[in-house]
NUBA-275595 format. One record per residue (C-alpha): residue number from 1; x, y, z. Coordinates in Angstrom, 3 decimals. Layout:
<atoms>
<atom resi="NUM" X="X" Y="Y" Z="Z"/>
...
</atoms>
This chain:
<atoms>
<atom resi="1" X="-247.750" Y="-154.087" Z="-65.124"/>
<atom resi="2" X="-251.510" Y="-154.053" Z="-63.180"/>
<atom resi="3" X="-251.547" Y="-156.806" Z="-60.576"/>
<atom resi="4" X="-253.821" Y="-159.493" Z="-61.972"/>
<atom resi="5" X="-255.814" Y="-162.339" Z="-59.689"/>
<atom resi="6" X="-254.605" Y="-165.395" Z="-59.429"/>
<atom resi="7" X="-257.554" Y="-166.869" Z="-61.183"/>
<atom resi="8" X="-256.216" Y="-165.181" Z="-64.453"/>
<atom resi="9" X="-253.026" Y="-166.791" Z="-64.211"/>
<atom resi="10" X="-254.483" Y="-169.939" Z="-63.449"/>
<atom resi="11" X="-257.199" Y="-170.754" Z="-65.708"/>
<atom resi="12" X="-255.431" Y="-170.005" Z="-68.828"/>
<atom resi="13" X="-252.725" Y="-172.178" Z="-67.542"/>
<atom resi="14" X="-255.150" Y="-175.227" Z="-66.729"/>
<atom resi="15" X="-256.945" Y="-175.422" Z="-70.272"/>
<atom resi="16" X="-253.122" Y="-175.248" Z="-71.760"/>
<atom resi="17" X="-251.864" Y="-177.882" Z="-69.336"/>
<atom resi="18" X="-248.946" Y="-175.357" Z="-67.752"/>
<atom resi="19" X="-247.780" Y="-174.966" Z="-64.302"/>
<atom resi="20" X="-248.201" Y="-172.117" Z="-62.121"/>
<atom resi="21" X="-245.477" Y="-171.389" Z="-59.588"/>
<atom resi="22" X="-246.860" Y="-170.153" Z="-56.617"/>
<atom resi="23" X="-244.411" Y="-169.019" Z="-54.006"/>
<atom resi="24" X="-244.475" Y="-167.967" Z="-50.300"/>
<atom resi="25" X="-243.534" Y="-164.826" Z="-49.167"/>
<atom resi="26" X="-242.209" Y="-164.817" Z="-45.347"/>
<atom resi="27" X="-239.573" Y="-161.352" Z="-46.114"/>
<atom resi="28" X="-240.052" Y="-158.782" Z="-47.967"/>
<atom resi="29" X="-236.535" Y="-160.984" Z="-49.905"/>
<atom resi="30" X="-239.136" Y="-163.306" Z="-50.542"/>
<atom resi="31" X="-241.212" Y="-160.660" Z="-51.982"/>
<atom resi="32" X="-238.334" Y="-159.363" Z="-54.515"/>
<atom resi="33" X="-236.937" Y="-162.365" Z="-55.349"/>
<atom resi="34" X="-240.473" Y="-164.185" Z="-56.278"/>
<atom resi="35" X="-240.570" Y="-160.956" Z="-58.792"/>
<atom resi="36" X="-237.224" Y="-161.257" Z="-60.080"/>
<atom resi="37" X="-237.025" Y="-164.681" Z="-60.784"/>
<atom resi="38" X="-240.330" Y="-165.072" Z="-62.701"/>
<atom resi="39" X="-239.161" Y="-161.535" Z="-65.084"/>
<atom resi="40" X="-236.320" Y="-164.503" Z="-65.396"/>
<atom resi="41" X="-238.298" Y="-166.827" Z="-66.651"/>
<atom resi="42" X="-240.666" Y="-163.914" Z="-68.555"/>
<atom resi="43" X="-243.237" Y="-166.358" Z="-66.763"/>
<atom resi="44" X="-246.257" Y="-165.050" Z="-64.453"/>
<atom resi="45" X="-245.869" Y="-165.910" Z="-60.788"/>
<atom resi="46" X="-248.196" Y="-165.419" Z="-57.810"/>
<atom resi="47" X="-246.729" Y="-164.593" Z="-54.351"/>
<atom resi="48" X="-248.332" Y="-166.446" Z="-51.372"/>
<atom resi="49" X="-248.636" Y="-165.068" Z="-47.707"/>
<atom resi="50" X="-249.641" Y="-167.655" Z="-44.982"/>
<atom resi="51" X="-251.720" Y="-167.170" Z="-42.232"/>
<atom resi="52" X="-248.313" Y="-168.476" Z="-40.290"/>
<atom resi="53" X="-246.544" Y="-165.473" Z="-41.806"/>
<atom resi="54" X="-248.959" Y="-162.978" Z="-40.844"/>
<atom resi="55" X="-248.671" Y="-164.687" Z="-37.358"/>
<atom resi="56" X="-244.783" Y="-163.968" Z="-37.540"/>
<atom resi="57" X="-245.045" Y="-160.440" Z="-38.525"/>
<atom resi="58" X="-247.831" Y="-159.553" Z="-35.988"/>
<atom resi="59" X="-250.293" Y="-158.472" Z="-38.537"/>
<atom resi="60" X="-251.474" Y="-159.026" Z="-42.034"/>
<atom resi="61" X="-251.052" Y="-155.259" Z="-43.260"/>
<atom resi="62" X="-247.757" Y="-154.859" Z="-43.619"/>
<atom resi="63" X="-246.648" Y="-158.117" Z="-44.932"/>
<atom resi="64" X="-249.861" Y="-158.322" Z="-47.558"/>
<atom resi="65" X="-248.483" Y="-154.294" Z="-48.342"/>
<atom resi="66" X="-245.150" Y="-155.441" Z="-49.349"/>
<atom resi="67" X="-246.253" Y="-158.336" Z="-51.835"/>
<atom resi="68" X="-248.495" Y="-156.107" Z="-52.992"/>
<atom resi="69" X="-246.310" Y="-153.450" Z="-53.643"/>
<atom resi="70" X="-243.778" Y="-156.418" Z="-55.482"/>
<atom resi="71" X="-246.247" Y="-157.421" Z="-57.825"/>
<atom resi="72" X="-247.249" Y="-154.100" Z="-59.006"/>
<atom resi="73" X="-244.325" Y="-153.047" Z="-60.251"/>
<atom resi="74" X="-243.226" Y="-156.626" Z="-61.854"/>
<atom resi="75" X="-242.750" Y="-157.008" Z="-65.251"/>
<atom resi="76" X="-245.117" Y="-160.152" Z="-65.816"/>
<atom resi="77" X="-248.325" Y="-160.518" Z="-64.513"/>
<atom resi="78" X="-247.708" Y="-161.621" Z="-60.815"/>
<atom resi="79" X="-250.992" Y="-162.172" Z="-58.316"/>
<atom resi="80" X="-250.711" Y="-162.060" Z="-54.099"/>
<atom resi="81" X="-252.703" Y="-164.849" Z="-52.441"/>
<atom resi="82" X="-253.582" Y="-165.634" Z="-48.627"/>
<atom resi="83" X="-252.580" Y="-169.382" Z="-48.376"/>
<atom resi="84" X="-253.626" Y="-171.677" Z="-45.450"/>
<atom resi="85" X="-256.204" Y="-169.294" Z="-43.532"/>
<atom resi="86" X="-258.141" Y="-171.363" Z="-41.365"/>
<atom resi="87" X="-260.555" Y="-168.016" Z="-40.005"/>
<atom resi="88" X="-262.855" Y="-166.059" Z="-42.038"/>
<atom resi="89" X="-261.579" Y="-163.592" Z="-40.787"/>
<atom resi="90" X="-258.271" Y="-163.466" Z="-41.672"/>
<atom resi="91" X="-259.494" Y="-163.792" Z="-45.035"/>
<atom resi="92" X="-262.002" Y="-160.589" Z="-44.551"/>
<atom resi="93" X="-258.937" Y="-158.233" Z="-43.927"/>
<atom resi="94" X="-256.772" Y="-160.329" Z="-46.493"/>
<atom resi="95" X="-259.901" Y="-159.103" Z="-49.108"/>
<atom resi="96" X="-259.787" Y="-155.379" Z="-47.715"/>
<atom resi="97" X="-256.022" Y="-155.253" Z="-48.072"/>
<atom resi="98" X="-256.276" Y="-156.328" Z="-51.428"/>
<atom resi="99" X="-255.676" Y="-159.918" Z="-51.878"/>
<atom resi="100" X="-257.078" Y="-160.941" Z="-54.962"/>
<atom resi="101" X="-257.352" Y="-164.872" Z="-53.957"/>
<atom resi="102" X="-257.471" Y="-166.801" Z="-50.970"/>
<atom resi="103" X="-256.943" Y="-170.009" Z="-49.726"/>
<atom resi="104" X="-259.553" Y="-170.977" Z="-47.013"/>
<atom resi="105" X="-258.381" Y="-174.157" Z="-45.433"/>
<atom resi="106" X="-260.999" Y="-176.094" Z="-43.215"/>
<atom resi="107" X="-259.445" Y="-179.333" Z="-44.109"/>
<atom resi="108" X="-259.041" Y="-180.271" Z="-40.575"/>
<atom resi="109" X="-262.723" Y="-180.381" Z="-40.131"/>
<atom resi="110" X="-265.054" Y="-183.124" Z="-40.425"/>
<atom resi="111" X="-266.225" Y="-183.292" Z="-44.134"/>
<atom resi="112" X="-270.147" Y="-181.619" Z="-43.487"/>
<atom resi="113" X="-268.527" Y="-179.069" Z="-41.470"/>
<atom resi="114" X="-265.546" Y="-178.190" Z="-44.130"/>
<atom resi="115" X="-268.085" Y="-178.106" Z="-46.691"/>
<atom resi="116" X="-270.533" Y="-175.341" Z="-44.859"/>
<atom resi="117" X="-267.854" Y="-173.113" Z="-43.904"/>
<atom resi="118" X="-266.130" Y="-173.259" Z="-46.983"/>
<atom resi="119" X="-269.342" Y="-173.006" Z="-49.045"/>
<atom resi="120" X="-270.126" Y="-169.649" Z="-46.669"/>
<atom resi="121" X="-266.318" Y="-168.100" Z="-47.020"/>
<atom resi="122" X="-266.155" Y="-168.821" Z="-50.465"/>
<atom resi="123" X="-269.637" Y="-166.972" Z="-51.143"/>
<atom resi="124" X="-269.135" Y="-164.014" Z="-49.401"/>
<atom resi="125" X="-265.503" Y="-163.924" Z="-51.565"/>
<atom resi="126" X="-267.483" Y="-163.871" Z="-55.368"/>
<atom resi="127" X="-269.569" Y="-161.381" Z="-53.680"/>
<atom resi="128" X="-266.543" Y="-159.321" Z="-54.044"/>
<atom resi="129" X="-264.515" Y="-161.013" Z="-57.203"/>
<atom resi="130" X="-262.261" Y="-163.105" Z="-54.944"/>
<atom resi="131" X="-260.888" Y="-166.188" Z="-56.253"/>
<atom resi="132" X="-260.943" Y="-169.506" Z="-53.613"/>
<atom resi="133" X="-258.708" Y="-172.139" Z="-53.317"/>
<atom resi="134" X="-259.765" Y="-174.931" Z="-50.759"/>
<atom resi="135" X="-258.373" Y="-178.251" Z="-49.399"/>
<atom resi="136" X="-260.592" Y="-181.677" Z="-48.713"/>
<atom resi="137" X="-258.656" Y="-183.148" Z="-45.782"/>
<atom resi="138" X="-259.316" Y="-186.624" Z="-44.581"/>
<atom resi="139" X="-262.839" Y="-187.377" Z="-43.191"/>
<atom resi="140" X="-262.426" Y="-187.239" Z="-39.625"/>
<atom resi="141" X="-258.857" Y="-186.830" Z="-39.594"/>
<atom resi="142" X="-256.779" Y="-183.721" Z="-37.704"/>
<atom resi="143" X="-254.120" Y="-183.529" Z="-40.078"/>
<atom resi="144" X="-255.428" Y="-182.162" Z="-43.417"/>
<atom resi="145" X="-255.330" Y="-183.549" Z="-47.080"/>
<atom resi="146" X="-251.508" Y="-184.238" Z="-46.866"/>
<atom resi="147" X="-251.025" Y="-185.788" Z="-43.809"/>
<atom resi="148" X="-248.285" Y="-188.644" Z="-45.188"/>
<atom resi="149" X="-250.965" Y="-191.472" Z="-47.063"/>
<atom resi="150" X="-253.901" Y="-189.701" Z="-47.436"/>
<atom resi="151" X="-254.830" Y="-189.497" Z="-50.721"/>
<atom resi="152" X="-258.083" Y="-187.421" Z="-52.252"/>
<atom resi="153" X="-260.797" Y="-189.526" Z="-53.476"/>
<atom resi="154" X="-261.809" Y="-188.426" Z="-57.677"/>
<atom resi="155" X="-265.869" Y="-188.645" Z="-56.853"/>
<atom resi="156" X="-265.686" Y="-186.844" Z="-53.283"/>
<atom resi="157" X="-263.816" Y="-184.110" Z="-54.543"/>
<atom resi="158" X="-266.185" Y="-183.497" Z="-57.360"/>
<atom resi="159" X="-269.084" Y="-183.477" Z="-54.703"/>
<atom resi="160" X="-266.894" Y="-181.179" Z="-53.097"/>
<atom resi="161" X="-266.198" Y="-178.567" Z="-55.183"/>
<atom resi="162" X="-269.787" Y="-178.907" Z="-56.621"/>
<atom resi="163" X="-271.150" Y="-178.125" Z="-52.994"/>
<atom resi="164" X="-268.748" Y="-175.403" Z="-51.994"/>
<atom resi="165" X="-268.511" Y="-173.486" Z="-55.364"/>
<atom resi="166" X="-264.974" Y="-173.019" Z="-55.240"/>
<atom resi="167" X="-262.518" Y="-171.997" Z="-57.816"/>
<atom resi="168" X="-259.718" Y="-174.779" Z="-57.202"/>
<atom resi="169" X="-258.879" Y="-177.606" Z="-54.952"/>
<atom resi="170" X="-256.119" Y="-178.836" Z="-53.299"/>
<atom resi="171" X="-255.431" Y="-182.028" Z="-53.216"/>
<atom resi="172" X="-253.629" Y="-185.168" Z="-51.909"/>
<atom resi="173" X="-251.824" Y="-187.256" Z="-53.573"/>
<atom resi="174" X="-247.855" Y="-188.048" Z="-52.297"/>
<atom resi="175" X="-246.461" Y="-184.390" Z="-51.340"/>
<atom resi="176" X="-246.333" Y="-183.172" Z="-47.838"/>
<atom resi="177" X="-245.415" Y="-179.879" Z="-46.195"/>
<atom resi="178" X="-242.009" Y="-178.790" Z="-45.068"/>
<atom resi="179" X="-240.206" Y="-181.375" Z="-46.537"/>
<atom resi="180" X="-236.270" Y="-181.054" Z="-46.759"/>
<atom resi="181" X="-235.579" Y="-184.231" Z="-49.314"/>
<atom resi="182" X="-237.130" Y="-184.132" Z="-52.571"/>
<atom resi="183" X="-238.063" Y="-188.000" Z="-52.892"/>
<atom resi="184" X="-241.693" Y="-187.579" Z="-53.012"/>
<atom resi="185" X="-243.373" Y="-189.791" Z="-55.066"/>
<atom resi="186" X="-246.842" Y="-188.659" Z="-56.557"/>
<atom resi="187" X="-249.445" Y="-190.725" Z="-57.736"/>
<atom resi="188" X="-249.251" Y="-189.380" Z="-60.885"/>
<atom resi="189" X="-252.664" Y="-191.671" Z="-62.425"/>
<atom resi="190" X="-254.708" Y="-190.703" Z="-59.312"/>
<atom resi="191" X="-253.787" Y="-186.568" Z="-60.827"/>
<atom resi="192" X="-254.975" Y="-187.868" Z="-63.842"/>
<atom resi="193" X="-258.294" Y="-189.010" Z="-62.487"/>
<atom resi="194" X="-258.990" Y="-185.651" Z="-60.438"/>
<atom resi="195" X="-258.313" Y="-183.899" Z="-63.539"/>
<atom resi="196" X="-261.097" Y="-186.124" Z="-65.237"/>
<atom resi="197" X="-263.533" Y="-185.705" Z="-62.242"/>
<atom resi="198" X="-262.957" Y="-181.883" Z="-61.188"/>
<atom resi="199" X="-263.663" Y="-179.157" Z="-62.782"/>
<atom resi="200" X="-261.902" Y="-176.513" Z="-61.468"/>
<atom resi="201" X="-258.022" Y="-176.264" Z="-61.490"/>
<atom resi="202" X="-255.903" Y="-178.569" Z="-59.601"/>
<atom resi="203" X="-253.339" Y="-177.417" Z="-56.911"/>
<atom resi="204" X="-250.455" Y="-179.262" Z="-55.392"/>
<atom resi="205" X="-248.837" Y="-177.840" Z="-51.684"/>
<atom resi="206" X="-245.820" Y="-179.357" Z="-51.000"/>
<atom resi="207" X="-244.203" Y="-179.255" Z="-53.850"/>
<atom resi="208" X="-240.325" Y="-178.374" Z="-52.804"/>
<atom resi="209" X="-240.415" Y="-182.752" Z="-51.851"/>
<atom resi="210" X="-241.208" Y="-183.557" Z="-55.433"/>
<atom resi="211" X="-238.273" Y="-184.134" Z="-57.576"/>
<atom resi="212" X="-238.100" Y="-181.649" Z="-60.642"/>
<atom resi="213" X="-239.214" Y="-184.509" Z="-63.372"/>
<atom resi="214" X="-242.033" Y="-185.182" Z="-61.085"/>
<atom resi="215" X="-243.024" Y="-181.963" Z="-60.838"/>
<atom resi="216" X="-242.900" Y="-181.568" Z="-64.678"/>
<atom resi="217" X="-245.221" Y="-185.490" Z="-65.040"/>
<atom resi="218" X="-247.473" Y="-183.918" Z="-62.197"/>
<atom resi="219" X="-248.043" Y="-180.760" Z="-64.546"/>
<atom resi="220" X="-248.647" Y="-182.907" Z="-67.629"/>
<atom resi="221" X="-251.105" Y="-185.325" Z="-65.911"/>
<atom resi="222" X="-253.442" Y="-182.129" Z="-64.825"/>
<atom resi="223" X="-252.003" Y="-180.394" Z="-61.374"/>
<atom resi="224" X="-251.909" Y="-176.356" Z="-62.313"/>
<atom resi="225" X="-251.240" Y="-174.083" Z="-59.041"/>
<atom resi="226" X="-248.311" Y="-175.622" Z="-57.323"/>
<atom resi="227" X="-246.976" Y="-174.440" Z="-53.968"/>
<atom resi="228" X="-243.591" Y="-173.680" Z="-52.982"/>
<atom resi="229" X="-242.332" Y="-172.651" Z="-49.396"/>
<atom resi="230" X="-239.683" Y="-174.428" Z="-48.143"/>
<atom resi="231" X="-237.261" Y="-174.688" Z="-51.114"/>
<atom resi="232" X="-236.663" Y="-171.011" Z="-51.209"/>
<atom resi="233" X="-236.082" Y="-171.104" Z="-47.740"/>
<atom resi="234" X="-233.771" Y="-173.228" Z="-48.065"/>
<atom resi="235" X="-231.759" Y="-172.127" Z="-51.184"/>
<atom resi="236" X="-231.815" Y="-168.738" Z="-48.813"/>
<atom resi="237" X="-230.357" Y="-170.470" Z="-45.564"/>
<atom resi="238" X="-227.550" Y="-172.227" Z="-47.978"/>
<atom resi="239" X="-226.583" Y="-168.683" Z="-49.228"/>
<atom resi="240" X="-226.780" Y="-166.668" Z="-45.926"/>
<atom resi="241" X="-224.760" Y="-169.446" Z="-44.282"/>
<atom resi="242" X="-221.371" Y="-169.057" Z="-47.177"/>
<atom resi="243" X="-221.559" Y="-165.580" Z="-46.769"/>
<atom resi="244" X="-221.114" Y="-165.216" Z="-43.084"/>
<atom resi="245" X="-219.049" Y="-168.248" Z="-43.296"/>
<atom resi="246" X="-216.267" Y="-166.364" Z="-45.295"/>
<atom resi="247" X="-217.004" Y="-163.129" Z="-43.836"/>
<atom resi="248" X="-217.346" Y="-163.781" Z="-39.977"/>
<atom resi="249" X="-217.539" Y="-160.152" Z="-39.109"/>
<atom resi="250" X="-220.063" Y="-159.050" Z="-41.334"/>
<atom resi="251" X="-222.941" Y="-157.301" Z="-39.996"/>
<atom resi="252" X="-224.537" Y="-155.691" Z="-43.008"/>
<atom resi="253" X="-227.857" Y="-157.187" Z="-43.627"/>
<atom resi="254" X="-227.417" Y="-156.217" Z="-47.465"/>
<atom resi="255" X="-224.339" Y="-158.158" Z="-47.649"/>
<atom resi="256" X="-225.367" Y="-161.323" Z="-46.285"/>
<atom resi="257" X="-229.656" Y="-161.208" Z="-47.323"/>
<atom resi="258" X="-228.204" Y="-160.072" Z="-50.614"/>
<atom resi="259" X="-226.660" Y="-162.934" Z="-52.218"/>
<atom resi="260" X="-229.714" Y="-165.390" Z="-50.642"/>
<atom resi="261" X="-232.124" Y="-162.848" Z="-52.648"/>
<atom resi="262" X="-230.423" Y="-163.442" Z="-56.050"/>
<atom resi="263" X="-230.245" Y="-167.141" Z="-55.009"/>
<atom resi="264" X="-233.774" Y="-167.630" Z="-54.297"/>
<atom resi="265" X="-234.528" Y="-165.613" Z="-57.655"/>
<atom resi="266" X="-232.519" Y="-168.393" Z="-59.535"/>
<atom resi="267" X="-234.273" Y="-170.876" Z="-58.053"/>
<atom resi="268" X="-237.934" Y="-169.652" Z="-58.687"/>
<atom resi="269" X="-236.658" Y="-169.008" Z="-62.304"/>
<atom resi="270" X="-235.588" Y="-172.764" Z="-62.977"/>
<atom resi="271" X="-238.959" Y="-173.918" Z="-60.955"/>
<atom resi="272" X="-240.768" Y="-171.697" Z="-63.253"/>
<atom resi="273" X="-239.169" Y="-173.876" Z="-65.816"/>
<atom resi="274" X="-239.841" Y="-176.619" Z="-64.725"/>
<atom resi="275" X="-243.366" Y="-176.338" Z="-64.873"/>
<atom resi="276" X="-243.345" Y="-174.873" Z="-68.299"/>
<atom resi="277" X="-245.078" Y="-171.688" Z="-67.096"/>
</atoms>
């Protein structure tokens, strides 16, 4: 199947109230399993590559190559998106590579200065049919829109996304990064009031903290792009650990990497679920 942007995934999903899974790629495991489990699901997926992964591989080419490569031979419509860049430029060669969305992330600056850079990145992205996701951190804060209690206020993220002109918004309201429990509890009224105020889609990062019938509320209420990382990396570790537990002199890669693959598959399948993608 053609790749497709991420912005017609999406959209669609928004007016009908459905999740989107969006899913980080670190491996190119990552990569195959994202596929796998949303042909699963028969569900459309988008596969995420952080500026943290590119920092981890060295360089954006290869990594953005392999998702790439995934999604065009998947059997749904599956989308590869640049997730947390803080430069422009990262997102230039993310464009040039082919990434068909970004996520431009100047959250950690003060709110006049998040709004001019993001206004100028996400400009010079239309300019080429690029689709922008961006994050409204805390005013004056260093840690971002999901720093633990910071929440997103309805009326300044209208103001927001009217004076950067992006395509979707990230937003705070219970999840945080990285998390390892999933007791997060969302404020699922405050999604229901950026949903009222916003006009562009709604996306949650964070998500592997927030229980599964949150998740599904979340959805309901009016969040649309939601972000997984962690969980898969997890459901990997889990599997990679019983294998070379029962096998102590395995050194195969296949044999071990394997199994967490199919794992991580199953798990992006159920998530899929979940969110009635």
């Amino acid at each position: 199947m053609p790749l497709v942007g991420t912005g017609e995934i999406v959209g669609p999903a928004a007016a009908s109230r459905r999740g989107v899974g969006a899913f980080n790629v670190i491996q190119l495991e990552h990569a195959t399993a994202i596929v796998a489990g949303a042909e699963q699901a028969g569900a459309p997926v988008v596969l995420q590559i952080s500026e943290n992964c590119v920092k981890y591989h060295g360089a954006a080419a290869p990594v953005i190559a392999a998702a790439l490569a995934a999604a065009a031979v998947a059997a749904v419509p599956a989308a590869v998106h640049l997730d947390h860049a803080t430069s422009p430029e990262l997102v230039r060669e993310a464009v040039d590579l082919g990434a068909g969305s970004v996520m431009f992330d100047a959250s950690t600056l003060a709110y006049d200065a998040n709004v001019a850079a993001t206004a100028e990145t996400a400009a010079w992205c239309h300019d080429r049919g690029v689709w922008v996701e961006a994050e409204l951190g805390e005013v004056g804060g260093k840690d971002g829109a999901h720093a633990p209690g910071v929440r997103t206020d309805p009326a300044e993220a209208a103001a927001y996304v009217a004076a950067t002109g992006v395509d979707a918004l990230a937003v705070a309201v219970g999840s945080s990064h990285a998390m390892l429990t999933r007791d997060a509890v969302l404020d699922l009224g405050l999604i229901a009031e950026l949903r009222a105020a916003v006009p562009v889609p709604l996306v949650l990062h964070g998500s592997s903290g927030v229980p599964d019938a949150t998740l599904a509320a979340a959805v309901a209420r009016g969040m649309t792009k939601i972000n997984v990382a962690t969980r898969l990396n997890e459901v990997l570790t889990a599997e990679v650990r019983r294998a070379l537990d029962a096998s102590p002199a395995l050194v195969d890669t296949r044999r071990y990497l394997g199994p967490g693959r199919a794992a991580m598959a199953r798990e992006v399948a159920r998530i899929l679920g979940v969110l009635g993608a």
